[in-house]
C-alpha positions in Angstrom: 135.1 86.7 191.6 134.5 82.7 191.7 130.7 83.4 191.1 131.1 85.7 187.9 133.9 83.1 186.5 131.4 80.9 187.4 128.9 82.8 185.3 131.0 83.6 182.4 131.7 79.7 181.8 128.4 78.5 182.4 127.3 81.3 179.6 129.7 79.7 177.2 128.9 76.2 177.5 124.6 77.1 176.9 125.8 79.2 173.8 128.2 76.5 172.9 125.3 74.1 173.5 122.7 76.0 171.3 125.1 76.5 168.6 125.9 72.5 168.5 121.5 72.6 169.2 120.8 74.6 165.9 123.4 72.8 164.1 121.4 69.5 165.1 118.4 71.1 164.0 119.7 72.3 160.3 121.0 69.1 159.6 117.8 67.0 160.5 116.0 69.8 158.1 117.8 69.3 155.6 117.7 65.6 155.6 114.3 65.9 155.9 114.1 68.4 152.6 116.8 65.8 150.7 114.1 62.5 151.6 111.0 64.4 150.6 112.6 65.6 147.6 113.3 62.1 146.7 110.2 61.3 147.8 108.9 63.5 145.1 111.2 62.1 142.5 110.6 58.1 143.3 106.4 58.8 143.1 107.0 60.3 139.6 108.7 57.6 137.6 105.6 55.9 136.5 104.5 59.5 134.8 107.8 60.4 133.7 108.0 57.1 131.7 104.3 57.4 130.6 105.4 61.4 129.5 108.3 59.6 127.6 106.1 56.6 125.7 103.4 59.9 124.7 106.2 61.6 123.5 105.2 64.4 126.1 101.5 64.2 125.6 100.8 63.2 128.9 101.5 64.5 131.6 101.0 62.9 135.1 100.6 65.1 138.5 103.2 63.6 140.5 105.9 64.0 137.2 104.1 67.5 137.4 105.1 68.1 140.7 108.8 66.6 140.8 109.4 69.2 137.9 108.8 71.9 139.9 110.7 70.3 142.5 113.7 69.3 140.2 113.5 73.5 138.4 113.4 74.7 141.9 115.8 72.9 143.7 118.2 72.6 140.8 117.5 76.1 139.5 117.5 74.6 135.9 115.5 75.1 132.6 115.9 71.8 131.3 113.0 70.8 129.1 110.0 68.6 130.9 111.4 65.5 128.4 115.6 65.5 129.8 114.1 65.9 133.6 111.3 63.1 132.9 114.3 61.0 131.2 116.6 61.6 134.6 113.8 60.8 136.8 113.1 57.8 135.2 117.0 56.8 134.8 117.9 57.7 138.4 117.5 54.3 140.1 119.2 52.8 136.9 
């Protein structure tokens, strides 16, 4: 009787541990996913200001890519020229 006691708690402290385990582990993702995103957004300012000074006639790869990043993450349809204008306002 001891021994399967014994086995019944030790099962719920490893499921208790790999609960508090993948809940470790989903948090350092999504930090991960919130600093590259920024990532994203802090390597487009120079495009998103140049896209704002053309007027929207040009259009730099890295602004490119953080509006993709900002539509998929934000599920928005802003137009390019508001996302360029928050991107370049953010660290305002």
């Amino acid at each position: 009787m001891k021994s399967l006691l014994f086995v019944l708690v030790t099962a719920l402290s490893m499921n208790a541990m790999a609960i508090e385990i993948t809940t470790t582990v989903k948090l350092s993702q999504k930090e991960a996913a919130e600093s590259e995103y920024n990532k994203i957004l802090d390597a487009a300012v120079d495009d998103a200001a140049m896209f704002i000074a053309t007027d929207g006639e040009v259009l730099g790869p890295n602004l490119a890519r953080a509006l993709e990043s900002v539509r998929y993450v934000n599920r928005t349809t802003a137009p390019d020229m508001k996302i360029a204008e928050e991107i370049l306002n953010r660290k305002k």
